[in-house]
C-alpha positions as CSV (number, residue, x, y, z in Angstrom):
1,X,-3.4,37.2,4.8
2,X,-2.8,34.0,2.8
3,X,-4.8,32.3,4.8
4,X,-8.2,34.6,4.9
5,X,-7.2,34.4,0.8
6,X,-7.5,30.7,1.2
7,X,-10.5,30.6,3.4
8,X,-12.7,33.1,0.8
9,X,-11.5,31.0,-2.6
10,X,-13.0,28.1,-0.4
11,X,-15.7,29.0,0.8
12,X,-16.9,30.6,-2.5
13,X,-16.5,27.4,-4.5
14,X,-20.1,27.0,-2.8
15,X,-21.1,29.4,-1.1
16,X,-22.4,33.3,-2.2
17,X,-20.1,35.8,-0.2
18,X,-21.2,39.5,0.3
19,X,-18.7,42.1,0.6
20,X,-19.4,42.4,4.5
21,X,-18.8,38.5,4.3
22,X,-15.1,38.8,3.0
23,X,-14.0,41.7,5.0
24,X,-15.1,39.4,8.1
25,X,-12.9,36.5,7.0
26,X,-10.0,39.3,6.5
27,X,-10.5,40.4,10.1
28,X,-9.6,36.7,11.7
29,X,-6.2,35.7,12.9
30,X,-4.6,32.9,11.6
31,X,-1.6,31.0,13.4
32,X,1.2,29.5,10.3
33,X,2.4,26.1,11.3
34,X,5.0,23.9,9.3
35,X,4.4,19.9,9.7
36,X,6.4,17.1,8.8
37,X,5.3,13.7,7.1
38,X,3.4,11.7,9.1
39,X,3.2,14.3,11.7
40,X,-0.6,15.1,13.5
41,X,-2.6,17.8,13.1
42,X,-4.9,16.1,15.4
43,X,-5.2,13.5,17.3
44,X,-8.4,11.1,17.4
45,X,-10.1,11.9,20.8
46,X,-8.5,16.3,20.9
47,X,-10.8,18.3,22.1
48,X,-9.7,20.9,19.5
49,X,-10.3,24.9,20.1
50,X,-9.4,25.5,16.5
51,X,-9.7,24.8,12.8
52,X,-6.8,24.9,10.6
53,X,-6.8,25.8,6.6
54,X,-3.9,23.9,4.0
55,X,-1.9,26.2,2.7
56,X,0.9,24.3,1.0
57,X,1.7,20.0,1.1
58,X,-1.2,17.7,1.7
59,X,-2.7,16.4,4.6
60,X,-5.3,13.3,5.5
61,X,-7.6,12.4,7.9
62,X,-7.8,8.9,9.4
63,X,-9.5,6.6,11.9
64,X,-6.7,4.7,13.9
65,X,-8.0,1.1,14.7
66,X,-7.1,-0.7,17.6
67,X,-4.2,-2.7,16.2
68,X,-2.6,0.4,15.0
69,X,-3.9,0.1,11.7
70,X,-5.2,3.4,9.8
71,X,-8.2,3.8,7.2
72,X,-7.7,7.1,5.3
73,X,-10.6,8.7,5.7
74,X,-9.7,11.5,3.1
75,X,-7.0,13.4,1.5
76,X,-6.9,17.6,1.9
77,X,-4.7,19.4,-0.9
78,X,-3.8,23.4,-0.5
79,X,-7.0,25.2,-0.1
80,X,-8.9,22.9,1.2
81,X,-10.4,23.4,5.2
82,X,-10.3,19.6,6.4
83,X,-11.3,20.4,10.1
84,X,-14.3,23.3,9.9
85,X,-16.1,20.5,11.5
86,X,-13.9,20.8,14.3
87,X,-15.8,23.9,15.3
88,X,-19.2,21.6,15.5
89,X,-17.4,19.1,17.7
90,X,-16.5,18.8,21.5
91,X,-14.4,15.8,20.9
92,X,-12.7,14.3,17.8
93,X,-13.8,10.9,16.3
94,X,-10.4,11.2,13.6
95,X,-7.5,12.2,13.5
96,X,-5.4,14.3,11.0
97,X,-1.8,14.3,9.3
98,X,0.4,15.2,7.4
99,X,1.7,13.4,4.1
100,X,5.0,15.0,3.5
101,X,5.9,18.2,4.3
102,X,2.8,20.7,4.9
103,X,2.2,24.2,6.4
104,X,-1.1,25.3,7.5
105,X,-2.6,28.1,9.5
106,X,-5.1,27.7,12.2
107,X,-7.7,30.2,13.7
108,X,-9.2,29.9,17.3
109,X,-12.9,28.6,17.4
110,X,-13.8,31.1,19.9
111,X,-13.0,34.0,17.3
112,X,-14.8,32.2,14.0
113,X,-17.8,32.0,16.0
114,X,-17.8,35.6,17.2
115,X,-17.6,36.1,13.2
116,X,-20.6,33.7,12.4
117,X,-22.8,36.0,15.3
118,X,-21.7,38.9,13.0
119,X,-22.6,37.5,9.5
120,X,-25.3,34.7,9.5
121,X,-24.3,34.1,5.9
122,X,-20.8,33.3,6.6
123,X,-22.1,30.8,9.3
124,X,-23.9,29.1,7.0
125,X,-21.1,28.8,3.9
126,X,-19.0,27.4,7.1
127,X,-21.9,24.8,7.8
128,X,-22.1,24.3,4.0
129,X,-18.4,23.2,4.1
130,X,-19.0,20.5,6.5
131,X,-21.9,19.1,5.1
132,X,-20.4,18.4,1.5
133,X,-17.1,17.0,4.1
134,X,-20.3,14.4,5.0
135,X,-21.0,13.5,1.6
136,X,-17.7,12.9,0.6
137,X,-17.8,10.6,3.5
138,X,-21.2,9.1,1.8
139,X,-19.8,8.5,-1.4
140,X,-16.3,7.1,0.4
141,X,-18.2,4.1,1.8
142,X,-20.1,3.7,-1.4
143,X,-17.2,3.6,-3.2
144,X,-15.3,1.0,-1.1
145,X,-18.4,-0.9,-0.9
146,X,-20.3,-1.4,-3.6
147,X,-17.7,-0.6,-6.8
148,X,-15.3,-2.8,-8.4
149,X,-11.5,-2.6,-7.1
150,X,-10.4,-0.2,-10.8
151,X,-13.9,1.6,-10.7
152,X,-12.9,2.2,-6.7
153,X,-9.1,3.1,-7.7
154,X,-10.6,5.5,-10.7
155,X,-13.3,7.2,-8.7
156,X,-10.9,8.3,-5.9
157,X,-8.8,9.5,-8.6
158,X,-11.4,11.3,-10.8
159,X,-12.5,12.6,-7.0
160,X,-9.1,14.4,-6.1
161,X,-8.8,15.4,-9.6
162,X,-11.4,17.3,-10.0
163,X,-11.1,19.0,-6.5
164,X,-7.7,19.9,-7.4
165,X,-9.1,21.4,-10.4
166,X,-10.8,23.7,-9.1
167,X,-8.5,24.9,-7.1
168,X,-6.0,26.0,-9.6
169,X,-3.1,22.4,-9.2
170,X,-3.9,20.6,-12.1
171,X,-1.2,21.4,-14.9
172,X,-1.2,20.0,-18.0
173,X,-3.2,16.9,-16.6
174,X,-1.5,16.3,-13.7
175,X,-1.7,16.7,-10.1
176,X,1.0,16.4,-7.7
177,X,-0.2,13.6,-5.4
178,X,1.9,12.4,-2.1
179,X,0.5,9.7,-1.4
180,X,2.0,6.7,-0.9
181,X,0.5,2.8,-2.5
182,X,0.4,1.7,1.4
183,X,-1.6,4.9,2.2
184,X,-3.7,4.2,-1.2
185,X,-4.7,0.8,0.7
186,X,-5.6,2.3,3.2
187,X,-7.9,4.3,2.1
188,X,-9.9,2.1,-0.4
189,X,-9.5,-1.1,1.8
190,X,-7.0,-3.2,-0.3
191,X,-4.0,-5.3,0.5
192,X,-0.5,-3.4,-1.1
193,X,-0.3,-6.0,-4.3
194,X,-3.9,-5.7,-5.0
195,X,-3.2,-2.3,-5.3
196,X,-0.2,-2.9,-7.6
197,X,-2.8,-5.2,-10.0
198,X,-5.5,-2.4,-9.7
199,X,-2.7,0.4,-10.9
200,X,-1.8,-2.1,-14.0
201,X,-5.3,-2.4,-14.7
202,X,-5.6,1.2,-14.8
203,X,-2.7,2.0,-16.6
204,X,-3.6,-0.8,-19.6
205,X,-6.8,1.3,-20.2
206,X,-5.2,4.1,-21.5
207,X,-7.1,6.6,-19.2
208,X,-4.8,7.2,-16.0
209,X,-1.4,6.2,-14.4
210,X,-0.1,7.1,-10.8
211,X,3.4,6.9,-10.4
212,X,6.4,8.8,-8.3
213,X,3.6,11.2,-6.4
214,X,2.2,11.9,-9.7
215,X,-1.4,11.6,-10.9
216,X,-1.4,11.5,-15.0
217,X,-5.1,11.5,-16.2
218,X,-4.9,10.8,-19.9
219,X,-8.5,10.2,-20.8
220,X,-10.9,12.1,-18.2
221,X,-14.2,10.6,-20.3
222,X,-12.9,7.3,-19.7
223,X,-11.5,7.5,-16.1
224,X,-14.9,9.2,-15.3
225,X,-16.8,6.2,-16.8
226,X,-14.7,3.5,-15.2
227,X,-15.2,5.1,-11.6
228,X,-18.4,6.0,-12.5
229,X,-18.1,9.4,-11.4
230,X,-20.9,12.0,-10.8
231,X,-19.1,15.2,-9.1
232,X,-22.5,16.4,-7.9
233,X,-21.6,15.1,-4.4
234,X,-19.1,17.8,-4.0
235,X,-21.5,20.8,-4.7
236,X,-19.6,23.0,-6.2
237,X,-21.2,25.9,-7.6
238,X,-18.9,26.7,-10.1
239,X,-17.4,23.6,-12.3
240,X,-13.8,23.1,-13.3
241,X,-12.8,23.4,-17.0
């Protein structure tokens, strides 16, 4: 049942639920599954036949180039559904792992769209889910992109913050974060010392610091301003305190 719990939180961060809504996300049958670090969820080019929810670590999608390189695509904390698109999808274009220790659960396709035939409305929070997945993507590229390397750094921050925020693991302003400075590279498209330079520009301004897995924010009005961060991208209907 943890699982359904986590599915309903979700989907209601965006999404109006009816009663008849909920008791069809308690009828579906989740699988538990530990991972380790580094371990995949999925592999780029699966043909997957289900969707998995995060119900303890973190886990991260990512494009694996050629050379073996990886670009982080995104990072998923408990909570958080980073394959619903999965169900839209006959084969994947990513891949999907974890970054230390994780557990999820996972529910077969087959059964979440017998679900969807039953309630329209849950159909749609599920399509709703996949289409704010595409703007993160948007604002990803824009960040990389167009922003400076700190305003980069701080936006992905402020981003995970606030996500975590509203999902109940942000204590006392900070936010257990696994991920390692490589992986940070990785996913904002810089070499490992200009990530070290980036975190010492950070730190001297008195709004963040990341160290040791763990995210510190220390002046949100400021982080937000030097990532110039607008959470409206992430449509969530009700805001984080």
């Amino acid at each position: 049942m943890e699982a359904n719990r986590t599915v309903i939180t979700k989907l209601k961060e965006h999404s109006q639920l009816s009663n008849d809504d909920v008791a069809e996300i308690k009828t579906l049958s989740f699988a538990p599954r530990e991972l380790v670090d580094h371990e995949d969820l999925i592999r780029q080019g699966d043909e997957p036949d289900r969707s998995v929810v995060v119900l303890s670590g973190w886990v991260a999608r990512y494009h694996l180039l050629p050379s073996g390189a990886r670009q982080y695509l995104s990072f998923h904390m408990p909570g958080d559904w980073p394959d619903a698109q999965a169900l839209f999808l006959d084969r994947m274009d990513h891949a999907v792992c974890a970054i230390g220790p994780a557990a999820v659960a996972s529910v077969l396709h087959k059964e979440l769209i017998r679900a969807m035939s039953r309630r329209p409305a849950l159909g749609f929070a599920i399509w709703r889910e996949t289409l704010i997945d595409a703007s993160i993507f948007r604002e990803a590229v824009t960040n990389n992109s167009a922003r400076s390397k700190p305003a980069r750094m701080a936006h992905l921050f402020c981003e995970l913050f606030y996500r975590a925020r509203a999902l109940g693991h942000v204590r006392d302003d900070q936010l257990p974060l696994p991920v390692s400075l490589v992986q940070l590279g990785e996913a904002l498209g810089m070499a490992i010392a200009t990530v070290n330079r980036t975190l010492v520009d950070l730190r001297a301004s008195r709004a963040v610091d990341f160290r040791s897995g763990m995210l510190t924010v220390h002046d949100w009005t400021r982080l937000c301003a030097i990532g110039e961060f607008d959470p409206g991208y992430l449509h969530l209907k009700k805001q984080p305190r």
